[in-house]
N, C-alpha and C positions, 0 to 999 in steps of 0.2 A: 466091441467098441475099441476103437485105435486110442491109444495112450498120446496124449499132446501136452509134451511138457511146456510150452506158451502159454497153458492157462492155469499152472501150477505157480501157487506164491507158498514161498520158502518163509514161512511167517514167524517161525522161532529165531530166525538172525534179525528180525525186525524189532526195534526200537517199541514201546509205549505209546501212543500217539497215532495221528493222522498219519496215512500213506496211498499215494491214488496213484492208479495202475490204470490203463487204456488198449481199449483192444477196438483192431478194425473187424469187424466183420463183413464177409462175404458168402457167395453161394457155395466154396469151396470149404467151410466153416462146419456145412451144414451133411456135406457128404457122407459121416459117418452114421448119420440117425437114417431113418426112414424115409422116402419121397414127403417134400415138406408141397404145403397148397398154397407156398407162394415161389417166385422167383427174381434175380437181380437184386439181392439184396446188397444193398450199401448201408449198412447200420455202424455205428460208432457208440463203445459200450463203457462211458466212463467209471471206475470202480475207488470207492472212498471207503478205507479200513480203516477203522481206528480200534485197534489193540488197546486190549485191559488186559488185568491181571485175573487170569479165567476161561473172558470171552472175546469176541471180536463184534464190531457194529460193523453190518459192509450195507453199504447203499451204493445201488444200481443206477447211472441214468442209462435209459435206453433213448436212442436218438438214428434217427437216418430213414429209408426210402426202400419198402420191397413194392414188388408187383404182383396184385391178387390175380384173380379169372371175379367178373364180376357177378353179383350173384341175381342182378334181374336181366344183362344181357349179354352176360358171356366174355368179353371182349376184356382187356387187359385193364388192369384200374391201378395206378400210380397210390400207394397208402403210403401218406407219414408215419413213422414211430415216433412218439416221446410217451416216455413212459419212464418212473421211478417205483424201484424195489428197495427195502429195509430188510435184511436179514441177521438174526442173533447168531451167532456160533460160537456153541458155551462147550468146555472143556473137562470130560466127565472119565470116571474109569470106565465107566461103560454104556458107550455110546449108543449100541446097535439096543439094546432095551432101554436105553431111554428116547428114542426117536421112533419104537414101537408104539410108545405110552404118550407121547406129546402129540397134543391137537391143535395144536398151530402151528398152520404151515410155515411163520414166519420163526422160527427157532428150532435152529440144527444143530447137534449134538457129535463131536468126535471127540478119538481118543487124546487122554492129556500126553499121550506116548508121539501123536501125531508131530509131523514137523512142515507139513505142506498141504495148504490148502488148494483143490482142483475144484477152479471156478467155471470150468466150461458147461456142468449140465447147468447152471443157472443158468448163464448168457443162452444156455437151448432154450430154454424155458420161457425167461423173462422176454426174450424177443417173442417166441409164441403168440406169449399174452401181452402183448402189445398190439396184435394186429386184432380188428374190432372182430364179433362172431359174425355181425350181416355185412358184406363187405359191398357196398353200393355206394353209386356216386351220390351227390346232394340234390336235393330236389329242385333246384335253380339249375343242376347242372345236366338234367334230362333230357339226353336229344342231342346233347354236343357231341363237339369231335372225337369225344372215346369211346360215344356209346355205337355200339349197332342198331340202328336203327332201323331193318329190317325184322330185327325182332320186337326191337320196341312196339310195331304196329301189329304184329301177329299175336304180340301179349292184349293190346287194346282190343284187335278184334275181338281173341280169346273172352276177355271182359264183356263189351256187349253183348255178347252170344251169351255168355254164364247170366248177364241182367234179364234178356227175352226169356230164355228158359226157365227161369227163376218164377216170373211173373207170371208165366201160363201155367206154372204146377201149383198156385194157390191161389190160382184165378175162381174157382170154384166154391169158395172159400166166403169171397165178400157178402157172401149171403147171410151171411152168419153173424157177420160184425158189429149190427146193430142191437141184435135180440140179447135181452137181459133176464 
C-alpha cells in the first residue's frame, strides 16, 4: 500500500476544538486497493475533528456520484453517495491490544506517542459503504433509458417459463387439497 501523505493530519500542532479538512475523491484515489465494483467516482469527503484531551470525534460526510454495473440488467447505473460516519479515536499506551479487544467498530485506538493521523483507509471504507449491497434502478425507473432492455425481456420470459413449469410439477397434486 502506497503511503499518501494528503490524507495524513498532523493532529498534535492542532488546537482543542473543531477543525474540517476536505478531500476530493476520485478513481485515481482508489488505485492503490483492489479492483473496486464501481467506477467514475466523483465523491467529495468532508471531515469534522474535534480534538479533546485523549481523544478525537471525527465525523465523515460522504457525498458525490460513482457508477455501478447493475444488478438485474447489467448496464451502468449512476449511484448517489451521502452518507455519514462518527468515529472515536482515543489515545492509549497501547493501541494494537486495545483495538484487539474493542467491539465496536466505531472506536479506534492509537498510540499517545502518535503525531499523525492517516484518514485514507476510512474514506476507502466509508465510501464502500455508502454504495447500497442491491444496486438496481427504482421500480418506476424499469425500462428507461439506462436499462437494457434486451435483457429485461429475456429475465421476463425467463419468469414465465419458471411460472408454467412451476405449475405443471404440482399439478398432480390438487388431488389432495381437499381431503381432510
Amino acid at each position: 500500500m502506497s503511503h499518501r501523505r494528503e490524507y495524513e493530519i498532523a493532529f498534535v500542532g492542532l488546537k482543542p476544538g473543531d477543525h474540517e479538512f476536505s478531500y476530493e475523491i476520485t478513481d485515481k484515489f482508489f488505485e492503490p486497493y483492489q479492483e473496486q465494483d464501481f467506477a467514475n467516482c466523483k465523491a467529495q469527503v468532508k471531515l469534522k475533528l474535534e480534538k479533546n484531551n485523549g481523544f478525537m470525534m471525527l465525523k465523515f460526510d460522504v457525498d458525490g456520484k460513482v457508477e455501478v454495473i447493475c444488478d438485474r440488467c447489467g448496464n451502468t447505473l449512476p449511484i448517489q453517495l451521502w452518507d455519514e460516519f462518527n468515529l472515536v479515536v482515543k489515545m492509549v499506551d497501547e493501541p494494537e491490544m486495545m483495538n484487539e479487544r474493542e467491539e465496536d467498530p466505531d472506536v479506534y485506538y492509537i498510540s499517545k506517542t502518535e503525531s499523525h493521523l492517516d484518514v485514507a483507509e476510512w474514506i476507502y471504507e466509508f465510501i464502500n459503504l455508502s454504495i447500497p449491497m442491491q444496486k438496481m434502478c427504482k421500480d418506476d425507473e424499469i425500462g428507461g433509458p439506462q436499462c437494457n432492455t434486451e435483457v429485461l425481456e429475456k429475465l421476463k420470459k425467463m419468469e414465465e417459463d419458471a411460472k408454467l413449469s412451476s405449475n405443471s410439477l404440482w399439478k398432480g397434486l390438487d388431488q389432495f387439497k381437499d381431503l381432510q
